[in-house]
C-alpha positions as a Python dict, from the first residue, in 0.01 Angstrom:
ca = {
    (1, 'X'): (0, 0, 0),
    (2, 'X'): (-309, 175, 116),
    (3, 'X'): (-454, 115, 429),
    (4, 'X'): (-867, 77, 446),
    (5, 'X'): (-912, 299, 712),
    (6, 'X'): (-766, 642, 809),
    (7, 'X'): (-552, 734, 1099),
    (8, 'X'): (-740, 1051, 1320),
    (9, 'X'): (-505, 1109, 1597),
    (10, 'X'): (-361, 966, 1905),
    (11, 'X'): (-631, 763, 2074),
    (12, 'X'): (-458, 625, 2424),
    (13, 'X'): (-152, 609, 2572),
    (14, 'X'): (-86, 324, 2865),
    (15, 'X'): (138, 392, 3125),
    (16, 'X'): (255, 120, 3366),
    (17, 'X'): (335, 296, 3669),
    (18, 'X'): (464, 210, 4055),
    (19, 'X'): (316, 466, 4247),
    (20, 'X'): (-49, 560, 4095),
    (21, 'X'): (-110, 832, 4371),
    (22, 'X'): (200, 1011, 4254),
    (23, 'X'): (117, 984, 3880),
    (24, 'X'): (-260, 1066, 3890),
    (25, 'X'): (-176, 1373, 4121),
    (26, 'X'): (110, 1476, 3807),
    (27, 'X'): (-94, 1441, 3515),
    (28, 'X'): (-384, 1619, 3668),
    (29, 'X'): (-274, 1866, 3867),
    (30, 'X'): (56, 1933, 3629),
    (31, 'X'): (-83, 1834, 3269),
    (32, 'X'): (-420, 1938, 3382),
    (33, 'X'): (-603, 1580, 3273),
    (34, 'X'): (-921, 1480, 3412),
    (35, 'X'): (-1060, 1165, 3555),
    (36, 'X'): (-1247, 968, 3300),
    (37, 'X'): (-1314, 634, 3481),
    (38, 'X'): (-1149, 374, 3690),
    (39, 'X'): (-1166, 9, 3655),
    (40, 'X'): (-970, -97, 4011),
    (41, 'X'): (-1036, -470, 3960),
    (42, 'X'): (-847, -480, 3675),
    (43, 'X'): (-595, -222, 3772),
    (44, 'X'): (-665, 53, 3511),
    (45, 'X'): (-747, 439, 3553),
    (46, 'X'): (-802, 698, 3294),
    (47, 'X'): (-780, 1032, 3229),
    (48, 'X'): (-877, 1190, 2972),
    (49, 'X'): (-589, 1488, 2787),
    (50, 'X'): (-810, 1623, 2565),
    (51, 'X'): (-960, 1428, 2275),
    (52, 'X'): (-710, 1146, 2412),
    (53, 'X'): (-662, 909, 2680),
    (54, 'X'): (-357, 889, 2923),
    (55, 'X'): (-431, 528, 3096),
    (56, 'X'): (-238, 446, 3400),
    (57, 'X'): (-179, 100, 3532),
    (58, 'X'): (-4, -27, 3861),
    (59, 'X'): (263, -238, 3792),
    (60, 'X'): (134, -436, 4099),
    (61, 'X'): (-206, -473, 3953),
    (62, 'X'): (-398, -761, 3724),
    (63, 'X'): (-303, -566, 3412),
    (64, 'X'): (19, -424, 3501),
    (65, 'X'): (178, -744, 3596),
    (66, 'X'): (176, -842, 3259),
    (67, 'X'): (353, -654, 3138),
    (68, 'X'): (690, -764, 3332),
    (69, 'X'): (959, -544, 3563),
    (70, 'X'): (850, -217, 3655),
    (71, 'X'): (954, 60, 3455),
    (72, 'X'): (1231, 303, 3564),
    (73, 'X'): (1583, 459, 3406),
    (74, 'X'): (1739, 160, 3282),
    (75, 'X'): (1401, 101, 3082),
    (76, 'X'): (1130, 288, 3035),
    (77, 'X'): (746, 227, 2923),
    (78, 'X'): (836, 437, 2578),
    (79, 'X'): (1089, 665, 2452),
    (80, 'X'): (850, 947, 2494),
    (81, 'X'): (479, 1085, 2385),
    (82, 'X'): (396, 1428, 2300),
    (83, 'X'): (88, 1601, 2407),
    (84, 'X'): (-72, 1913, 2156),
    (85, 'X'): (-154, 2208, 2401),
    (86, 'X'): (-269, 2577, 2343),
    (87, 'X'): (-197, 2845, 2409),
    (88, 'X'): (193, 2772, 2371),
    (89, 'X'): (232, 3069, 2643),
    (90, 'X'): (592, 2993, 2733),
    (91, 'X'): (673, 3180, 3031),
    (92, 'X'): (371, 3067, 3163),
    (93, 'X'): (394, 2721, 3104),
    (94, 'X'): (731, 2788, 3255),
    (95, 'X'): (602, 2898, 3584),
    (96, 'X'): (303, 2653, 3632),
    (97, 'X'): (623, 2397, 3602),
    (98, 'X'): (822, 2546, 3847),
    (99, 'X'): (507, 2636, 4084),
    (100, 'X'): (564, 2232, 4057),
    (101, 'X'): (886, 2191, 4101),
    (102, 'X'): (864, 2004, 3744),
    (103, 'X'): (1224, 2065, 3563),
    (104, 'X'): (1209, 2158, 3187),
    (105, 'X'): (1511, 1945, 3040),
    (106, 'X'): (1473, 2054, 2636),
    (107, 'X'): (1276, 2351, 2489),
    (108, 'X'): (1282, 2466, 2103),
    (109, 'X'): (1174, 2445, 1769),
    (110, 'X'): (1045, 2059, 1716),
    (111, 'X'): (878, 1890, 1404),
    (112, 'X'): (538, 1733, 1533),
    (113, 'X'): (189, 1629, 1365),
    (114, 'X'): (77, 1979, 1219),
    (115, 'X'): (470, 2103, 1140),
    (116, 'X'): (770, 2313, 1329),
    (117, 'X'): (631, 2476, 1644),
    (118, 'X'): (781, 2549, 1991),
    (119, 'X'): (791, 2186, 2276),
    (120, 'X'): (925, 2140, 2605),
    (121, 'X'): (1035, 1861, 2751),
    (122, 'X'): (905, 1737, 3117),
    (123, 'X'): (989, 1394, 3313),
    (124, 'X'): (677, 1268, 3527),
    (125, 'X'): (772, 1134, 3838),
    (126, 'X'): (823, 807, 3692),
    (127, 'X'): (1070, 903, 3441),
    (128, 'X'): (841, 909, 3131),
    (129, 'X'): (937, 1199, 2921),
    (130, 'X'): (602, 1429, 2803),
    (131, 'X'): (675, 1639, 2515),
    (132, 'X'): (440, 1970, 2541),
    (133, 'X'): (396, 2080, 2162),
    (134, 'X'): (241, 2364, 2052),
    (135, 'X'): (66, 2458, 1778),
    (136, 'X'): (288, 2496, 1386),
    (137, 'X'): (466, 2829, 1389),
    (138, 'X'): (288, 3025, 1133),
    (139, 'X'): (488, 3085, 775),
}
């Protein structure tokens, strides 16, 4: 069956998160994100990861507490999410991560959107797991 519209890309990603302070100061200083707007009544702020949104939302907040228990080991938000970056400078990216104490628990070859090319996987400090994927090896 066809679909009457086409898919472009990821659009947003919501996180429900405990500690916000931790998580903005991750994804921005770590990922490199920037702030895009904040909605505090409502218990939203996002940042913006390139043509994409990461949106994070207390748990403790009007949104958040929607959504049920907090999210942590024994059940997470989502399995994982993968975010396209370039350069795919690996022993750089490897000592930004450390410079943050941010363990690397898989690297290799991965299938993502635009074919094989090199990933690493990252935890943020809420146990999400953030796939960095570079570009499709060449060949």
């Amino acid at each position: 069956m066809t679909t009457p519209f086409a898919l472009r890309g990821l659009d947003h990603i919501v996180l429900r998160v405990v500690d916000l302070d931790r998580m903005l100061g991750f994804y921005k200083q770590v990922l490199g994100c920037t702030d895009e707007r904040a909605q505090p009544e409502i218990g939203l702020h996002q940042l913006r990861a390139g043509r994409a949104l990461i949106d994070l939302v207390p748990v403790d907040g009007k949104l958040g507490a929607m959504g049920g228990a907090p999210p942590g080991r024994e059940g997470r938000n989502v399995d994982h999410f993968a975010l396209a970056i370039e350069p795919f400078d690996e022993p750089a990216i490897r000592a930004h991560l450390a410079r943050h104490d941010v363990a690397i628990e898989q690297a290799g070859q991965r299938y993502g959107a635009e074919g094989e090319g090199p990933s690493i996987y990252i935890s943020d400090p809420e146990g999400n797991i953030v796939e960095l994927k570079g570009p499709a090896s060449g060949g």
